[in-house]
KOLVEXDREN-574501 format. One record per residue (C-alpha): residue number from 1; residue in one letter; x, y, z. Coordinates in steps of 0.2 Angstrom, whole numbers. Example, Ala and Ser with C-alpha at 12.3 -4.5 7.8 and 13.67 -1.06 7.14 Angstrom:
<recs>
<rec k="1" r="A" xx="62" yy="-22" zz="39"/>
<rec k="2" r="S" xx="68" yy="-5" zz="36"/>
</recs>
This chain:
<recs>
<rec k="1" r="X" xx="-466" yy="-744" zz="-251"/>
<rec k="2" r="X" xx="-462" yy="-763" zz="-248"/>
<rec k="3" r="X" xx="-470" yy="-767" zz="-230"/>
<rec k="4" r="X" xx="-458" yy="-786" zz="-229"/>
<rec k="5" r="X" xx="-442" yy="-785" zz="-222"/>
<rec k="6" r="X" xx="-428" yy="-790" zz="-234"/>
<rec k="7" r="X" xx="-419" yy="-806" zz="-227"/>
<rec k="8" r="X" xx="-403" yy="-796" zz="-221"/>
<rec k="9" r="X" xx="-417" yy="-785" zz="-212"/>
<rec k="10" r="X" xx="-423" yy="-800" zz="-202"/>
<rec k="11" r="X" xx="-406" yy="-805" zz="-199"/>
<rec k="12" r="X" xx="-400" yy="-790" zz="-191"/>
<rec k="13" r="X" xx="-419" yy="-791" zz="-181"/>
<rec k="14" r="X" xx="-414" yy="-809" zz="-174"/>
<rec k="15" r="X" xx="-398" yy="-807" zz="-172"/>
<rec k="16" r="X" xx="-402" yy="-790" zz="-159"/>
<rec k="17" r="X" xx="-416" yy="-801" zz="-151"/>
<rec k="18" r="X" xx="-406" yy="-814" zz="-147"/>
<rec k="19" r="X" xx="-389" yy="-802" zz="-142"/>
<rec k="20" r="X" xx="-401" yy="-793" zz="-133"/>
<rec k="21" r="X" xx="-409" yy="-806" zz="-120"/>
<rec k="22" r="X" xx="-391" yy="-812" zz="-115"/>
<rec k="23" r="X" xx="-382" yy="-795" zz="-113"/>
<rec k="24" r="X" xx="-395" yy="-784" zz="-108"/>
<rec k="25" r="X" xx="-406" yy="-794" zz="-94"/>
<rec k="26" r="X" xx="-417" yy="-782" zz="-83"/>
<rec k="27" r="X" xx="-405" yy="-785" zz="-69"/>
<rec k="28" r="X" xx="-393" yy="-774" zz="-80"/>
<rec k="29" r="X" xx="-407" yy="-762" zz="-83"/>
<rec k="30" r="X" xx="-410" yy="-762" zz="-65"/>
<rec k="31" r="X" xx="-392" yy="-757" zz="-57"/>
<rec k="32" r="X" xx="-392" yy="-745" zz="-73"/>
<rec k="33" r="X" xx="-400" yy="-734" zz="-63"/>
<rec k="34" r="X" xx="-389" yy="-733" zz="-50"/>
<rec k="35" r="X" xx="-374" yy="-733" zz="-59"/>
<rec k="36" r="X" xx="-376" yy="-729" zz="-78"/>
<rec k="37" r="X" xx="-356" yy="-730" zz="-82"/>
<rec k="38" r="X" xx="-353" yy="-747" zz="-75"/>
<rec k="39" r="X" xx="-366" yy="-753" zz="-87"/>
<rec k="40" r="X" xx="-364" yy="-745" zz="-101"/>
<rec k="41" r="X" xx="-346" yy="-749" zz="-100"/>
<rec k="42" r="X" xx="-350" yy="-768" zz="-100"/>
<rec k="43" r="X" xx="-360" yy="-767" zz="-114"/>
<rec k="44" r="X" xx="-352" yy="-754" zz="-126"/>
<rec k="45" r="X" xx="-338" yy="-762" zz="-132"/>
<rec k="46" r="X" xx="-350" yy="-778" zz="-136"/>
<rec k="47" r="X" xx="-362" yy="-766" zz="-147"/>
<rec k="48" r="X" xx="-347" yy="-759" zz="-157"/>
<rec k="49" r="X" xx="-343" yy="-777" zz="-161"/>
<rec k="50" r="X" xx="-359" yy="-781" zz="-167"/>
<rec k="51" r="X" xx="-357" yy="-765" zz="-178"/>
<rec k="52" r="X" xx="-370" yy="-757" zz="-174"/>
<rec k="53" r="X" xx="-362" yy="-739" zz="-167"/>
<rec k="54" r="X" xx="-358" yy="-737" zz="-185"/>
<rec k="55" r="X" xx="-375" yy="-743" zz="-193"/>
<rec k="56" r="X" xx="-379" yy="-729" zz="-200"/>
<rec k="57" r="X" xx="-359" yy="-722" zz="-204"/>
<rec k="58" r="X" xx="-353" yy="-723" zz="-220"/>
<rec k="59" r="X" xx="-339" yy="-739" zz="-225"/>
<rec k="60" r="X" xx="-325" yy="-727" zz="-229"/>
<rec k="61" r="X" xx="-326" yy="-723" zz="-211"/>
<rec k="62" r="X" xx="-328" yy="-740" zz="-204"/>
<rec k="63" r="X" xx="-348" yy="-741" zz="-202"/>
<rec k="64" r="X" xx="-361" yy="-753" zz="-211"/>
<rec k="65" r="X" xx="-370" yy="-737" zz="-219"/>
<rec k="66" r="X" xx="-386" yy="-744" zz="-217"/>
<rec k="67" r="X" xx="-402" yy="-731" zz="-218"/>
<rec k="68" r="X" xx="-416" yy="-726" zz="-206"/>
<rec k="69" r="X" xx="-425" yy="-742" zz="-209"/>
<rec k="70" r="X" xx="-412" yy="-753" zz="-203"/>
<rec k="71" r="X" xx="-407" yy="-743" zz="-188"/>
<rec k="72" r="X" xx="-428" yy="-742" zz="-185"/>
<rec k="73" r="X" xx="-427" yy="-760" zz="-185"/>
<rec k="74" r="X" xx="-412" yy="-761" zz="-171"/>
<rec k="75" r="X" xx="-420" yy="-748" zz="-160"/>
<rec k="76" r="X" xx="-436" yy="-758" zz="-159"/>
<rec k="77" r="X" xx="-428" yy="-773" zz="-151"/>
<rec k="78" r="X" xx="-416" yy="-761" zz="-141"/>
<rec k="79" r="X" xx="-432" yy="-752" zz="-135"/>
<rec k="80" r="X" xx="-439" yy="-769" zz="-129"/>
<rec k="81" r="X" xx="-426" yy="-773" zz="-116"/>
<rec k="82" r="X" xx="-425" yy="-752" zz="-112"/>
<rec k="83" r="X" xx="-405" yy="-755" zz="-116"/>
<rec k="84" r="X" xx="-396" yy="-746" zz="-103"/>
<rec k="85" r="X" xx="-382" yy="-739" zz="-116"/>
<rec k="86" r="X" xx="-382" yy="-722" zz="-125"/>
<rec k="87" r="X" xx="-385" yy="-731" zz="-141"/>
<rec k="88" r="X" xx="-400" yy="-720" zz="-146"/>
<rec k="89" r="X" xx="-391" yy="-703" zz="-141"/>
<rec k="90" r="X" xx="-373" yy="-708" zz="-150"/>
<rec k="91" r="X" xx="-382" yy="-715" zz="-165"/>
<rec k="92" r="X" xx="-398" yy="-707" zz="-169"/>
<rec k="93" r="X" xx="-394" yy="-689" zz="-161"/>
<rec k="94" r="X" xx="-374" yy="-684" zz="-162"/>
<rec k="95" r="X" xx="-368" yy="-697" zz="-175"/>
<rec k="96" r="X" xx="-383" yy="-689" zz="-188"/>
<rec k="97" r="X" xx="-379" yy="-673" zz="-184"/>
<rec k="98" r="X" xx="-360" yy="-677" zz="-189"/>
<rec k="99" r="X" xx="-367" yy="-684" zz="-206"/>
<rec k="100" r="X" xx="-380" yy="-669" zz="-209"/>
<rec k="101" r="X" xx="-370" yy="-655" zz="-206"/>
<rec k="102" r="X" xx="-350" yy="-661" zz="-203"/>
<rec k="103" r="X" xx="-335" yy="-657" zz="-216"/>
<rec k="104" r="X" xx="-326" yy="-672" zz="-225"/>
<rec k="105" r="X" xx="-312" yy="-669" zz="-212"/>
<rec k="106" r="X" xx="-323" yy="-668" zz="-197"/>
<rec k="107" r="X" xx="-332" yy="-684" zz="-204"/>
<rec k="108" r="X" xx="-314" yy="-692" zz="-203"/>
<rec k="109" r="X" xx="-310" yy="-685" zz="-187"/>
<rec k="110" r="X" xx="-326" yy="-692" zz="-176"/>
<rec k="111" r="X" xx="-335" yy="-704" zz="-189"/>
<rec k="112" r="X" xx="-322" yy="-719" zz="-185"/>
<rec k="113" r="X" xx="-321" yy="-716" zz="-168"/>
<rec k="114" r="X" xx="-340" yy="-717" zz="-165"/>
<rec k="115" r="X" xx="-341" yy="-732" zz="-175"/>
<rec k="116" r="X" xx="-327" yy="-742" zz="-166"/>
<rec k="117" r="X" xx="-333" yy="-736" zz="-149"/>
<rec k="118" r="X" xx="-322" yy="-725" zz="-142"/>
<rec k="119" r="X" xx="-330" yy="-710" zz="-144"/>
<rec k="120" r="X" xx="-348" yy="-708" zz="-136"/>
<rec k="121" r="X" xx="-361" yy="-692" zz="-143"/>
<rec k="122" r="X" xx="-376" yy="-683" zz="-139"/>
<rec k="123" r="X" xx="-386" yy="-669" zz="-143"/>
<rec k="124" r="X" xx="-386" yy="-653" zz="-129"/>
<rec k="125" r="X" xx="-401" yy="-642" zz="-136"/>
<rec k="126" r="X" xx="-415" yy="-640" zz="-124"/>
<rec k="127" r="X" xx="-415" yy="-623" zz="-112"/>
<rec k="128" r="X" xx="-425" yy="-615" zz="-99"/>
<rec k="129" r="X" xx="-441" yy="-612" zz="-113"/>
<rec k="130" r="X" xx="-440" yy="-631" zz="-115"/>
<rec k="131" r="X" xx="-445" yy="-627" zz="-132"/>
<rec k="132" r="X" xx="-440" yy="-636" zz="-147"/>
<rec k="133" r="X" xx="-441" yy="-620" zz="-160"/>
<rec k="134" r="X" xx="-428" yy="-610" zz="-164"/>
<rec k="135" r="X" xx="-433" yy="-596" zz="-154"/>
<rec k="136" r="X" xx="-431" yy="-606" zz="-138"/>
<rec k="137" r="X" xx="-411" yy="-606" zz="-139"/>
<rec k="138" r="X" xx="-404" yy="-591" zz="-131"/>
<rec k="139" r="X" xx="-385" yy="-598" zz="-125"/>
<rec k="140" r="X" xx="-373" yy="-588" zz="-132"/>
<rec k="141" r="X" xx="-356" yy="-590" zz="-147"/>
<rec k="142" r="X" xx="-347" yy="-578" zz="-148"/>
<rec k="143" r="X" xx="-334" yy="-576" zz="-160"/>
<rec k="144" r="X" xx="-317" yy="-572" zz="-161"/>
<rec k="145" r="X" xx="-301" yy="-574" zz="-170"/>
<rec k="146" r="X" xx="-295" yy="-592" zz="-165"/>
<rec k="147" r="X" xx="-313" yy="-599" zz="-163"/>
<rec k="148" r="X" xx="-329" yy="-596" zz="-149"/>
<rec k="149" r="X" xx="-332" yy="-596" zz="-132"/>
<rec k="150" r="X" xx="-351" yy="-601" zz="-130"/>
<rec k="151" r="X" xx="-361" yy="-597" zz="-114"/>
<rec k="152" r="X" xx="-376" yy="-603" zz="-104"/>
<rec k="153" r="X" xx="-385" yy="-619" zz="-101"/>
<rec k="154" r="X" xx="-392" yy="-633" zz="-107"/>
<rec k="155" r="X" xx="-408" yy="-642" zz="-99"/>
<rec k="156" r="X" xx="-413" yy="-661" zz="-99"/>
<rec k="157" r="X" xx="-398" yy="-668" zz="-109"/>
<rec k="158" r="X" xx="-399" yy="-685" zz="-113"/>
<rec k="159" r="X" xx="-384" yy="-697" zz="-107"/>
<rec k="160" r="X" xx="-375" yy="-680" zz="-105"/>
<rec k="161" r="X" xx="-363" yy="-690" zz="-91"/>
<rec k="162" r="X" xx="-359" yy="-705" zz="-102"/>
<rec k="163" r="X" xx="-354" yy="-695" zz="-118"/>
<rec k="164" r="X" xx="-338" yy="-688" zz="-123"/>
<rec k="165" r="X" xx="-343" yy="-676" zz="-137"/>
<rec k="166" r="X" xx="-357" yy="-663" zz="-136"/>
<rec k="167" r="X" xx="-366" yy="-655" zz="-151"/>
<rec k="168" r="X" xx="-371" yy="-639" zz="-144"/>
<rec k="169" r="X" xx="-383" yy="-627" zz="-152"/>
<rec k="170" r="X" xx="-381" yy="-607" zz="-148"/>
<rec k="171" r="X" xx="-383" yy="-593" zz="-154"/>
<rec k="172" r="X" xx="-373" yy="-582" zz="-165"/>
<rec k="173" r="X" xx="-376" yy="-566" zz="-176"/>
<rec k="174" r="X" xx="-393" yy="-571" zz="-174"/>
<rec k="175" r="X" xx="-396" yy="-587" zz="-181"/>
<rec k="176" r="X" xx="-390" yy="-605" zz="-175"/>
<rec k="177" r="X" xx="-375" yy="-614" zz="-174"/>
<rec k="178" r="X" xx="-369" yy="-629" zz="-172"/>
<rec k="179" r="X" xx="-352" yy="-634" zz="-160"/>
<rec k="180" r="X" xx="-344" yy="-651" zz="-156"/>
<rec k="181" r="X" xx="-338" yy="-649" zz="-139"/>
<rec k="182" r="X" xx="-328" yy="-660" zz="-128"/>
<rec k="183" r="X" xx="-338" yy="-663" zz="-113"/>
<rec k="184" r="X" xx="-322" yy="-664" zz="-99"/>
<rec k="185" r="X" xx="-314" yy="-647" zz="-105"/>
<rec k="186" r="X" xx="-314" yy="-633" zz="-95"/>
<rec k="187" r="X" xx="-329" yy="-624" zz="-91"/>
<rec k="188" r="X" xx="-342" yy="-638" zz="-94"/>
<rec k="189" r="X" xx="-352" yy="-644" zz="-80"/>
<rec k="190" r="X" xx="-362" yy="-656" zz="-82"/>
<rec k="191" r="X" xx="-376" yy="-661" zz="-67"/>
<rec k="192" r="X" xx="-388" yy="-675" zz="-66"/>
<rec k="193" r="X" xx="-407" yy="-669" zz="-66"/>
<rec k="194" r="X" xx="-420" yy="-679" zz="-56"/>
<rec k="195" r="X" xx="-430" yy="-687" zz="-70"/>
<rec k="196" r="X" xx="-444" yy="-698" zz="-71"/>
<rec k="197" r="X" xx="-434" yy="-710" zz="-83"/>
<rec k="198" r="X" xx="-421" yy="-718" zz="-72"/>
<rec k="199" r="X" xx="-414" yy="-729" zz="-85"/>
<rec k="200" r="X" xx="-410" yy="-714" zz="-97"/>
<rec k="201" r="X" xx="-401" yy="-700" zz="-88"/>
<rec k="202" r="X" xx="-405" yy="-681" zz="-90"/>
<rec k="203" r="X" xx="-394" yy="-667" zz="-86"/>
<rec k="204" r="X" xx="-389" yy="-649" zz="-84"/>
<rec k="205" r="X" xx="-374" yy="-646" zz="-94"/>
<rec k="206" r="X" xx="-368" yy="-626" zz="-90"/>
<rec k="207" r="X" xx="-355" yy="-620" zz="-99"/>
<rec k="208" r="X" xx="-344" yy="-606" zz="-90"/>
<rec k="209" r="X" xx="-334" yy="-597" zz="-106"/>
<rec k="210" r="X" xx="-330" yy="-613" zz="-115"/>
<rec k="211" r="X" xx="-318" yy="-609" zz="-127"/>
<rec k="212" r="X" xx="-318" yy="-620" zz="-143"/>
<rec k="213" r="X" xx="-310" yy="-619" zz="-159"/>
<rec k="214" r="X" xx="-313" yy="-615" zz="-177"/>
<rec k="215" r="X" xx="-314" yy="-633" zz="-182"/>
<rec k="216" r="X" xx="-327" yy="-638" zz="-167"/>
<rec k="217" r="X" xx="-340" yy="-626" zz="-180"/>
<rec k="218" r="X" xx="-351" yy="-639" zz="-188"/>
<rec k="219" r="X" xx="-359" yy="-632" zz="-203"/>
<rec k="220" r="X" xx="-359" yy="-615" zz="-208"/>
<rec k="221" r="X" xx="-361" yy="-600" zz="-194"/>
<rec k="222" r="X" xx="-378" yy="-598" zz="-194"/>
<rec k="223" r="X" xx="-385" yy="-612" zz="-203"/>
<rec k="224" r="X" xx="-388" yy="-624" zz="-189"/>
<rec k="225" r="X" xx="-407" yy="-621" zz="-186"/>
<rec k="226" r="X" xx="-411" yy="-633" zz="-204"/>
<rec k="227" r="X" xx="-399" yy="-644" zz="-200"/>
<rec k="228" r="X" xx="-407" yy="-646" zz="-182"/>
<rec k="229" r="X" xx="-424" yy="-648" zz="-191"/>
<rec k="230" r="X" xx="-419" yy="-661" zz="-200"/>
<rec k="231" r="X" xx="-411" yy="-672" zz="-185"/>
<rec k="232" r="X" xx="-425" yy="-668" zz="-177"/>
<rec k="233" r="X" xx="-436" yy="-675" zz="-189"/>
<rec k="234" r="X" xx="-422" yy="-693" zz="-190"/>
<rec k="235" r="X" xx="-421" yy="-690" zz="-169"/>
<rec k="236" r="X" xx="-441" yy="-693" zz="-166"/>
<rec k="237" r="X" xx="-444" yy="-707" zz="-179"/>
<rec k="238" r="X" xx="-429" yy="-717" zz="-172"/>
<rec k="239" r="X" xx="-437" yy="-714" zz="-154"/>
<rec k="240" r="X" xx="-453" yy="-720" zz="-161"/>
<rec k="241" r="X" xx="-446" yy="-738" zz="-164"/>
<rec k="242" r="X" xx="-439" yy="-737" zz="-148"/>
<rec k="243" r="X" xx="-453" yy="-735" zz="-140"/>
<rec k="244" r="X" xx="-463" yy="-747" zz="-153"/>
<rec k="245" r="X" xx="-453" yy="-763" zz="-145"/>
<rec k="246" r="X" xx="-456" yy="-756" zz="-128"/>
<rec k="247" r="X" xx="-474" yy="-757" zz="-131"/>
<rec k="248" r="X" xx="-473" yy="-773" zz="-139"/>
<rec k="249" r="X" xx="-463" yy="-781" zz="-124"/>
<rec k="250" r="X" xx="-478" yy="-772" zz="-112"/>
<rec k="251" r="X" xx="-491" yy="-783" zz="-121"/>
<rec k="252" r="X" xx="-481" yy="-798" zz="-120"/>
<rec k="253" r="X" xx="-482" yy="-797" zz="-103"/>
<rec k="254" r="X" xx="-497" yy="-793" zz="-101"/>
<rec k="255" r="X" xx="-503" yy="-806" zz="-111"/>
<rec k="256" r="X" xx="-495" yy="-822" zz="-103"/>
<rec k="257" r="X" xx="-497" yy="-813" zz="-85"/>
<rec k="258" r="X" xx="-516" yy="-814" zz="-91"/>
<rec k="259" r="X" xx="-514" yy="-833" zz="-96"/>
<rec k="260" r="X" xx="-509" yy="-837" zz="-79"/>
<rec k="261" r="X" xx="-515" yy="-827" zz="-65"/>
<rec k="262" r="X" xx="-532" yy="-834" zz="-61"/>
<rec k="263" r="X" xx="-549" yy="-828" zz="-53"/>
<rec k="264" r="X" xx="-564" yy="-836" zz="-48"/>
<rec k="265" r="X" xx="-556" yy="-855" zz="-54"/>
<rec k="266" r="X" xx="-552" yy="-847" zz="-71"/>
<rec k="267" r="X" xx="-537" yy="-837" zz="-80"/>
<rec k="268" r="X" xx="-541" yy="-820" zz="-80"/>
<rec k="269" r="X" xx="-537" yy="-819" zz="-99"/>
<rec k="270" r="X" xx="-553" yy="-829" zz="-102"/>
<rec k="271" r="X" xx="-564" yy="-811" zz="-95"/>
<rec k="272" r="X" xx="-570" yy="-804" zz="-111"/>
<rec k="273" r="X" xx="-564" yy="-787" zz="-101"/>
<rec k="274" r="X" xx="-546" yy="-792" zz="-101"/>
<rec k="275" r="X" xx="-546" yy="-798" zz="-120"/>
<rec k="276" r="X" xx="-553" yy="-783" zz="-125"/>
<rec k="277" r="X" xx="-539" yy="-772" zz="-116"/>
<rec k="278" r="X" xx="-526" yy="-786" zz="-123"/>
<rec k="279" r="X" xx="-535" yy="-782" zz="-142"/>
<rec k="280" r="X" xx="-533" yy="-765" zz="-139"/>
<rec k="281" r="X" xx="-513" yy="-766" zz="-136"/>
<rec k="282" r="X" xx="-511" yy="-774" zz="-150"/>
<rec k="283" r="X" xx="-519" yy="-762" zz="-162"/>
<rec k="284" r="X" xx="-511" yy="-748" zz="-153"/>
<rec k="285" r="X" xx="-492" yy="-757" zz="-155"/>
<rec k="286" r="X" xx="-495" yy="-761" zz="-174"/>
<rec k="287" r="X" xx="-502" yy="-744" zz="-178"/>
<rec k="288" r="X" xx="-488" yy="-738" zz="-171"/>
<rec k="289" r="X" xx="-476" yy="-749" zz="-181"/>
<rec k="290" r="X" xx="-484" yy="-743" zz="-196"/>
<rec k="291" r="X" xx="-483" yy="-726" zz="-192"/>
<rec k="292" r="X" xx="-465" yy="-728" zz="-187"/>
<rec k="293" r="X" xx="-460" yy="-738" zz="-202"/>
<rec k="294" r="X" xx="-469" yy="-726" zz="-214"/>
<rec k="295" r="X" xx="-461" yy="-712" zz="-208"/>
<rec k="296" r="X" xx="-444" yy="-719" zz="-209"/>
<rec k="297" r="X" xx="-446" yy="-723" zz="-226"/>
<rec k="298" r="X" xx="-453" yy="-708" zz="-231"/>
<rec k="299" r="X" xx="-436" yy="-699" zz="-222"/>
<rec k="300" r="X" xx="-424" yy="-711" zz="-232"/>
<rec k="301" r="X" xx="-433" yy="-709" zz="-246"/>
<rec k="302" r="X" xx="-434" yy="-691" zz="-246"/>
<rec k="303" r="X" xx="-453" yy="-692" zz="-247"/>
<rec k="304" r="X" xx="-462" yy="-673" zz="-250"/>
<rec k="305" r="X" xx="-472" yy="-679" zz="-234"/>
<rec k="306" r="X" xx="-459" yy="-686" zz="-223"/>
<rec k="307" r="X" xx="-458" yy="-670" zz="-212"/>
<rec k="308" r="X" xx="-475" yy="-672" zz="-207"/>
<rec k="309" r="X" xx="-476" yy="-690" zz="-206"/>
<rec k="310" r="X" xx="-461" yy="-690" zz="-193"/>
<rec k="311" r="X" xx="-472" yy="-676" zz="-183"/>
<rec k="312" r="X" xx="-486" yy="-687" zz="-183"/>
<rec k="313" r="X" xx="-478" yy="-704" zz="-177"/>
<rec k="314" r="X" xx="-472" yy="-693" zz="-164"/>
<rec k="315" r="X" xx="-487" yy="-687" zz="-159"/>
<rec k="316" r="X" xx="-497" yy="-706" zz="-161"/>
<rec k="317" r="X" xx="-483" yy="-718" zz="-155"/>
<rec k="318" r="X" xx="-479" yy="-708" zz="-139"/>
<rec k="319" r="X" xx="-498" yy="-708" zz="-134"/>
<rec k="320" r="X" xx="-499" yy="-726" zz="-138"/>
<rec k="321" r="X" xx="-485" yy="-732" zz="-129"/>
<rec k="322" r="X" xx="-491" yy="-723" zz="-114"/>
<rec k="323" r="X" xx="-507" yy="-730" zz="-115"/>
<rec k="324" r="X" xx="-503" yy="-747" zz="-118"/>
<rec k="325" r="X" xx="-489" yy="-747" zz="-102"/>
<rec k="326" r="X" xx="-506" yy="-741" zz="-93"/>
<rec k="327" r="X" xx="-516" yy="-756" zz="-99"/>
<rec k="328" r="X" xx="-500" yy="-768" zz="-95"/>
<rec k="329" r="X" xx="-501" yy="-761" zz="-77"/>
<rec k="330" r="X" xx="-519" yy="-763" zz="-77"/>
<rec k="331" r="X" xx="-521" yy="-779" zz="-82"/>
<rec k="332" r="X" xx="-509" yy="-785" zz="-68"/>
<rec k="333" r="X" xx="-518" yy="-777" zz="-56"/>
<rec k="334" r="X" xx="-512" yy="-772" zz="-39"/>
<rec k="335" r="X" xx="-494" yy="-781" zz="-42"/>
<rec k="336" r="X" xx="-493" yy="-772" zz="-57"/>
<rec k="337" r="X" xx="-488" yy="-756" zz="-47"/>
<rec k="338" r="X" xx="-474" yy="-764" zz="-37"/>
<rec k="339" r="X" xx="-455" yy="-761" zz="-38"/>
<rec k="340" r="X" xx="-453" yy="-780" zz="-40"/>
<rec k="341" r="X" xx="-462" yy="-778" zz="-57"/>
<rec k="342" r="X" xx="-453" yy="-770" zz="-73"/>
<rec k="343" r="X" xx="-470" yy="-762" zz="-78"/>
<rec k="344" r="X" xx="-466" yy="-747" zz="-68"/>
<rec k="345" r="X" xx="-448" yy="-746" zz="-80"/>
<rec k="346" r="X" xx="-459" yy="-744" zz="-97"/>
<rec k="347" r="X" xx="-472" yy="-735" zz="-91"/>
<rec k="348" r="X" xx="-459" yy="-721" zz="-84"/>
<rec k="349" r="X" xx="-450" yy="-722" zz="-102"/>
<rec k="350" r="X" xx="-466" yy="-719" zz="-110"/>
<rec k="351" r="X" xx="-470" yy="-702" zz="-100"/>
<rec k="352" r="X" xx="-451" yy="-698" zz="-104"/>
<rec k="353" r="X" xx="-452" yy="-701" zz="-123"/>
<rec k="354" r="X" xx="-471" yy="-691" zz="-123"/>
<rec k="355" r="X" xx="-462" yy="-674" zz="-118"/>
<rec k="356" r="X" xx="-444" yy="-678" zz="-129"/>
<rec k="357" r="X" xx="-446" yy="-669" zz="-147"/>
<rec k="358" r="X" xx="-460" yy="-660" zz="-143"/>
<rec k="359" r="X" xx="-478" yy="-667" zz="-135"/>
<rec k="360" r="X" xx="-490" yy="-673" zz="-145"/>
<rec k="361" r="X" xx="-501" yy="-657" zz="-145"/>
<rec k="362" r="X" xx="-484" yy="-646" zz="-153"/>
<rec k="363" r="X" xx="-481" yy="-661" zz="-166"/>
<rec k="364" r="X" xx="-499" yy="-659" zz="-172"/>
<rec k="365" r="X" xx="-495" yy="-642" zz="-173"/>
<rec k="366" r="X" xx="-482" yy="-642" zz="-183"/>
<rec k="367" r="X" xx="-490" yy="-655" zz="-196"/>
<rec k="368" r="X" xx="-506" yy="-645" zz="-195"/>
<rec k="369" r="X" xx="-494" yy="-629" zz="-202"/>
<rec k="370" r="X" xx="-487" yy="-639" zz="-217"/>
<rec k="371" r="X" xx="-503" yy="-644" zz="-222"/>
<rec k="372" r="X" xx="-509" yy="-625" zz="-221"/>
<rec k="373" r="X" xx="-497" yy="-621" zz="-230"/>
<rec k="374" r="X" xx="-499" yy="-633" zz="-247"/>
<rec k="375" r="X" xx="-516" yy="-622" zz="-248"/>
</recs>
């Protein structure tokens, strides 16, 4: 494993820094969260542009096929102004599940549109059992002769109301499957959840008879359940850069707020206490990056351990991050709690990106029962 970033890899970092800080101030963030469309439709069309909708989507259907690392490396600087656009959800969740599991045709039919921005995706999965194993999907498929109508409803939906394909899990003759579904057809509602994120919108997404066709299958009928642990596996390792540059940008401000606020004549940064808690960010953020960019080289790489290592940069980056947006809004002190503050917009991510994918405790759990395994 090469730990340097080629030069085009730094390129694309700087080039996302710098796009970033002009296009996606907190202000954006701010009025994000009371109207979610309006921003994203500013700043959509401005990341197909820069190409990265189609990072990861092949050239014969207009992307820049890059890999995991690369879009790792995007994410990172993404996460450090909490972008207020469903790039995550379209890229890392329903564009990947398109390439894991989509025929040639249906990769012609979506791929293109994704990358030039005119078709926005996520990933409906989650249900009442809020469980991420495959015993915890119980919405219905059932099949006839010109396609499936699928049945129930999906919990805690990410960017549900901005997108306008959904890649639906149900169940079938007793396994999985997959569907892409049009979110304004009939019979999907879709209902804004009230979620500790405000930036990144959940929802309920019910589906009242839904009829779909024979082409909205992606994969085989009951084959969906490895193709979900797969994305999964992509999913959590592209939400640990995310949330590696939001803990990066935490200790940034934490650390000039510390070189300027003053106590008793002096900088509060010169208190051994506050450097220690400023040392201790920093080791958390760069064990994190390592993590993070470990495990997404072990995935592009096809690595025998790159299962696990995505369950376990789950499990470290999202306690990190949480702790870290902690310290941040310690270190500032009694300011650190106000609205006026961005510290209170990270920290909520962090306590968001803990429960996404499974907690901590559940990805342990499933590394733990690889390793038992190999004995």
């Amino acid at each position: 494993m090469n730990l340097e970033l080629s030069d085009e890899q730094q390129l694309l970092r700087r080039s996302a820094r710098e796009f970033l800080s002009r296009a996606s101030p907190m202000s954006l963030v701010r009025a994000a969260m009371d109207d979610p469309r309006a921003a994203c439709d500013r700043l959509w069309p401005q990341l197909a542009e820069m190409g990265w909708l189609g990072l990861t989507i092949p050239a014969a259907h207009g992307g820049a096929e890059l890999g995991l690392v690369e879009l790792s490396i995007l994410l990172q600087e993404c996460g450090r102004t909490l972008l207020p656009a469903p790039l995550y959800t379209t890229v890392a969740l329903g564009t990947q599940a398109v390439l894991l599991a989509g025929s040639p045709a249906q990769h012609e039919r979506w791929l293109p549109a994704i990358a030039e921005g005119t078709l926005k995706v996520t990933l409906a999965h989650l249900e009442q059992s809020a469980g991420w194993s495959e015993s915890g999907v119980a919405m219905s498929a059932a099949e006839s002769a010109d396609g499936f109508t699928l049945s129930g409803t999906k919990l805690f939906v990410p960017d549900a109301g901005l997108a306008d394909r959904l890649v639906v899990s149900a169940r079938t003759n007793g396994g999985i499957t997959l569907f892409v579904v049009d979110a304004s057809v009939d019979g999907v509602t879709i209902r804004p959840l009230d979620f500790v994120d405000g930036v990144r919108k959940l929802s309920e997404v019910r589906f009242d008879s839904v009829r779909v066709a024979q082409d909205a299958m992606l994969g085989a009928i009951d084959g969906g359940w490895p193709v979900l642990e797969r994305l999964f596996d992509f999913a959590k390792v592209a939400l640990c850069a995310e949330m590696c540059g939001a803990a990066e940008r935490v200790m940034e401000m934490a650390v000039d707020y510390a070189k300027v606020r003053e106590q008793f004549g002096k900088p509060i940064g010169s208190f051994q206490a506050i450097q220690h808690k400023c040392a201790d960010m920093l080791v958390a953020v760069e064990s994190a990056k390592s993590a993070t960019y470990y495990a997404a080289w072990a995935l592009a790489n096809g690595e025998p351990d790159a299962h696990t290592s995505a369950c376990l940069a789950k499990a470290y980056v999202s306690e990190a991050f949480t702790k870290v947006a902690g310290d941040g809004i310690q270190v500032h002190g009694g300011i650190g709690f106000t609205w006026e503050q961005d510290l209170h917009l990270y920290f909520k991510r962090a306590k968001a990106c803990e429960l996404a994918f499974g907690t901590p405790s559940w990805n342990r759990e499933l590394a733990a029962r690889v390793l038992l395994d190999r004995r």
